[in-house]
Residue frames as a rotation matrix with the C-alpha (Angstrom) as fourth column:
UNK 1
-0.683 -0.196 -0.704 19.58
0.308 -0.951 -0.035 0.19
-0.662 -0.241 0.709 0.06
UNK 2
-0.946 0.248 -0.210 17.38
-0.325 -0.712 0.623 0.61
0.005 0.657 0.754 -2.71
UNK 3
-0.275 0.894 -0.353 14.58
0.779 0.423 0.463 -1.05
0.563 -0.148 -0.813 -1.36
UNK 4
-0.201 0.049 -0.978 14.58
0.706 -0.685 -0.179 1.45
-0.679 -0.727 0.102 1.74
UNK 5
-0.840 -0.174 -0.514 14.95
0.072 -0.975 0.212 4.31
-0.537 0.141 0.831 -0.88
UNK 6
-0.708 0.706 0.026 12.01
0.263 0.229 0.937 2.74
0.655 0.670 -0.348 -3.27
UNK 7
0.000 0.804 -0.595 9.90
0.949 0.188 0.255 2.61
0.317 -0.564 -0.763 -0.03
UNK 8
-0.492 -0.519 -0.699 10.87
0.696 -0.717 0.042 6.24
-0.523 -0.466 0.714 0.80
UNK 9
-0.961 0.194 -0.197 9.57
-0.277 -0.689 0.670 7.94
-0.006 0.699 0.715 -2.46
UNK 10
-0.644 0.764 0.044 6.70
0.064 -0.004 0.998 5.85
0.763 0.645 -0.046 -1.87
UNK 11
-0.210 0.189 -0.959 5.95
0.945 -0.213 -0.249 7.04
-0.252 -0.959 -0.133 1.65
UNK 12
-0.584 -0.080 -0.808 5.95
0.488 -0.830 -0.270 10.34
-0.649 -0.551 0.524 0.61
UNK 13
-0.920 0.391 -0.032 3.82
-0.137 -0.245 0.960 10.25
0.368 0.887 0.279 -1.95
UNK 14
-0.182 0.660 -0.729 1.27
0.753 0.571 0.328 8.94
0.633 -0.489 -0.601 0.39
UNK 15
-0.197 0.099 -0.975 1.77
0.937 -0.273 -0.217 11.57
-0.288 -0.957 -0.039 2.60
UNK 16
-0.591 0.050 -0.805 2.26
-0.129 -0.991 0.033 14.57
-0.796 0.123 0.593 0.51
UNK 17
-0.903 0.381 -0.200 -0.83
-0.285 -0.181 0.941 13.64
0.323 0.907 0.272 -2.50
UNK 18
-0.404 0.699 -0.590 -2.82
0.163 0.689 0.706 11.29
0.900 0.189 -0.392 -0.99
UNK 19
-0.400 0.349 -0.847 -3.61
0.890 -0.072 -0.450 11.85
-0.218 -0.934 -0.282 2.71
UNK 20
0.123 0.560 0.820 -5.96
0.530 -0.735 0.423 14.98
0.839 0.382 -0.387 2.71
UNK 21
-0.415 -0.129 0.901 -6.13
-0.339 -0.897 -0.285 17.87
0.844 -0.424 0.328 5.20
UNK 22
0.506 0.771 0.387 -8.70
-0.737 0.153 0.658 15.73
0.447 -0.618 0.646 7.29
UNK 23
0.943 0.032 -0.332 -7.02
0.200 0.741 0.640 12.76
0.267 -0.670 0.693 7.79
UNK 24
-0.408 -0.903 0.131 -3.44
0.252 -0.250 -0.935 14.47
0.877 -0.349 0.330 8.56
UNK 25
0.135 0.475 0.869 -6.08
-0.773 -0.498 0.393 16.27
0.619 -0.725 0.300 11.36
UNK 26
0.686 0.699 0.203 -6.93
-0.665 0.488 0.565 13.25
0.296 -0.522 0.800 12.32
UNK 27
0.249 -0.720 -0.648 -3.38
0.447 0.678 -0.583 11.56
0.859 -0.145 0.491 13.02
UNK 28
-0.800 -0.366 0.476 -2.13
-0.186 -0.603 -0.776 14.49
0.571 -0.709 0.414 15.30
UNK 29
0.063 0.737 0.673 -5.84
-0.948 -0.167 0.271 14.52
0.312 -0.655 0.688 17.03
UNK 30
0.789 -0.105 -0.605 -4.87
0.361 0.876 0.319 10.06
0.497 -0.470 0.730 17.57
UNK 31
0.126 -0.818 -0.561 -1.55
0.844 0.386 -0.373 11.49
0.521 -0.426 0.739 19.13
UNK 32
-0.513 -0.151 0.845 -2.46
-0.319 -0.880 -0.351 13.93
0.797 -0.450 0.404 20.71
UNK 33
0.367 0.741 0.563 -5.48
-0.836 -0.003 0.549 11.82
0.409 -0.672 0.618 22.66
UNK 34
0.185 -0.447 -0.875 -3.33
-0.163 0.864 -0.476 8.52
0.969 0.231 0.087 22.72
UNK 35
0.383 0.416 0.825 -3.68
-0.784 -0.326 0.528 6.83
0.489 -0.849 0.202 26.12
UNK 36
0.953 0.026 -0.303 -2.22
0.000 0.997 0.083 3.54
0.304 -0.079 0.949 25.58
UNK 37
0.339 -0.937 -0.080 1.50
0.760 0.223 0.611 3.52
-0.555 -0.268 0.788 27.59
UNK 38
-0.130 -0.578 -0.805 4.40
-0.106 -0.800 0.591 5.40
-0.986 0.162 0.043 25.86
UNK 39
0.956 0.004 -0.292 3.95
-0.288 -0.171 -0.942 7.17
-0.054 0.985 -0.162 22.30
UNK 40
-0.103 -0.936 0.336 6.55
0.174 0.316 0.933 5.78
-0.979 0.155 0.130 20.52
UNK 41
-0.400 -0.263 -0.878 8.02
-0.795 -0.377 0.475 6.71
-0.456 0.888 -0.058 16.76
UNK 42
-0.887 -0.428 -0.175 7.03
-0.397 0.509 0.764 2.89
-0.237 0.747 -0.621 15.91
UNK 43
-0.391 0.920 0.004 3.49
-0.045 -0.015 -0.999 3.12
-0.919 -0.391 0.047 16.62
UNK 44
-0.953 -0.034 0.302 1.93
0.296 0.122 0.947 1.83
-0.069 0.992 -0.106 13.19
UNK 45
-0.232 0.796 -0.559 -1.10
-0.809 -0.477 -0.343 3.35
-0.539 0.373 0.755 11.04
UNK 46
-0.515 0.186 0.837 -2.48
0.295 0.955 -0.031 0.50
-0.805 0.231 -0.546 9.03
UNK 47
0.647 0.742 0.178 -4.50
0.341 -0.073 -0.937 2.27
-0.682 0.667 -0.300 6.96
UNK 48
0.783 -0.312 -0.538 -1.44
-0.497 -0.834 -0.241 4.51
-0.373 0.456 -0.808 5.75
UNK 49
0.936 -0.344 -0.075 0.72
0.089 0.438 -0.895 1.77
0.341 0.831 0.440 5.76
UNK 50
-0.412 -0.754 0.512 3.60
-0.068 -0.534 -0.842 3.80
0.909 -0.382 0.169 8.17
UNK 51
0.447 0.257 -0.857 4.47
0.894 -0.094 0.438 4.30
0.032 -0.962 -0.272 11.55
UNK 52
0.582 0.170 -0.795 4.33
0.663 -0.666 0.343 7.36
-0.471 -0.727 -0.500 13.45
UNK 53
0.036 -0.828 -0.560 8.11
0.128 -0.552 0.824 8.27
-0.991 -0.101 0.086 12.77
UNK 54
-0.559 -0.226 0.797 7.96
0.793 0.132 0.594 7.46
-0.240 0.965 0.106 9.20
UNK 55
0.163 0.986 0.020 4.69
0.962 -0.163 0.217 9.53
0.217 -0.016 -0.976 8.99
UNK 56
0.771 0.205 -0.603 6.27
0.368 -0.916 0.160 12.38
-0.520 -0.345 -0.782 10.65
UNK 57
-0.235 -0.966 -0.103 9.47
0.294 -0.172 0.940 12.97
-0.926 0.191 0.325 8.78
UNK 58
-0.730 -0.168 0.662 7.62
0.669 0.020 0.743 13.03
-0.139 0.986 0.098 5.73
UNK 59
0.605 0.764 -0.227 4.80
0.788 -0.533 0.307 15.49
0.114 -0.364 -0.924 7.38
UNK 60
0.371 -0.629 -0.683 8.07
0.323 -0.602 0.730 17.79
-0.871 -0.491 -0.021 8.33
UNK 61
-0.727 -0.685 0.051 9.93
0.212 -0.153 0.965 17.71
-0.653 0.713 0.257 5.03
UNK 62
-0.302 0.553 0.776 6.73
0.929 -0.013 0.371 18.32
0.216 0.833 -0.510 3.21
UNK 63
0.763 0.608 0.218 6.06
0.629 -0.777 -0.035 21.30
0.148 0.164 -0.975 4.52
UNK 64
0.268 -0.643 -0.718 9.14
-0.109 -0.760 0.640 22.78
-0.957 -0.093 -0.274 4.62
UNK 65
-0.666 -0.550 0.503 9.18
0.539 0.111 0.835 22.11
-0.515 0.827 0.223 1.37
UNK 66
0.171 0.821 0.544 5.81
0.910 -0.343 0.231 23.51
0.377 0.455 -0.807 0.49
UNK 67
0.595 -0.438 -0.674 7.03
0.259 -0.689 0.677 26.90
-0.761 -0.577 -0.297 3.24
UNK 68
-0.569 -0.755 -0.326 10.33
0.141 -0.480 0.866 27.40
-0.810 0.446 0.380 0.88
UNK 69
-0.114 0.282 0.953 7.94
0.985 0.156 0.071 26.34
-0.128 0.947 -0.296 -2.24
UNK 70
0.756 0.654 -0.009 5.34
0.645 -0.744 0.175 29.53
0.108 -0.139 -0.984 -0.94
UNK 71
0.363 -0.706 -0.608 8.85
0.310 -0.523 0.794 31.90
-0.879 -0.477 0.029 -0.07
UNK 72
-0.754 -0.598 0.272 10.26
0.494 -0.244 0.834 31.56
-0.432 0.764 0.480 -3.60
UNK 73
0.037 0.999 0.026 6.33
0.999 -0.037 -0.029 32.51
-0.028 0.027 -0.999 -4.74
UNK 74
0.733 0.506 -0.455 6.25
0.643 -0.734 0.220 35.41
-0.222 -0.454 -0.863 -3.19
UNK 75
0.187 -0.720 -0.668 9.14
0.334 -0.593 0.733 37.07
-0.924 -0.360 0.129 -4.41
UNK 76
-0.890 -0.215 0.402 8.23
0.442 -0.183 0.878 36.96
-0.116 0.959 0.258 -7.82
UNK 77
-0.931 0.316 -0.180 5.18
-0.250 -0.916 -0.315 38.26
-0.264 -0.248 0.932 -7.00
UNK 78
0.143 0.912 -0.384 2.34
-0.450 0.406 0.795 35.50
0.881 0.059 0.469 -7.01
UNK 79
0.296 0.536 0.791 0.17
-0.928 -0.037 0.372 34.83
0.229 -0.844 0.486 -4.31
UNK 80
-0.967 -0.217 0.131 0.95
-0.233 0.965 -0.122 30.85
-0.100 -0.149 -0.984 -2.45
């Protein structure tokens, strides 16, 4: 269990510091054009290190964290 959770914190650090704006573009634009049989969650990135599902879960929870981050923001009155 605490391997799984070690590898967790360090998935999402990957996703939410290190991947930039371009290459997040560029995952969705590989699954969106993806021709090879059925997309599947276990479909692996090599460079990132993650597959697909892993990739998205931590693409989801990062911005809804960053969404609630920008919500709390704005009610004290600074800009996101």
């Amino acid at each position: 269990m605490e391997r799984s959770w070690k590898k967790s914190l360090i998935q999402f650090h990957v996703v939410s510091k290190r991947v930039s704006v371009r290459q997040r573009r560029t995952i969705f634009n590989a699954i969106r054009s993806f021709k090879g049989g059925v997309l599947t969650a276990d479909l692996f990135f090599p460079h990132f290190g993650m597959t697909l599902g892993e990739y998205c879960t931590w693409h989801i929870l990062n911005e809804f964290s960053r969404k609630k981050r920008c919500t709390t923001a704005t009610r004290h009155g600074k800009n996101c």
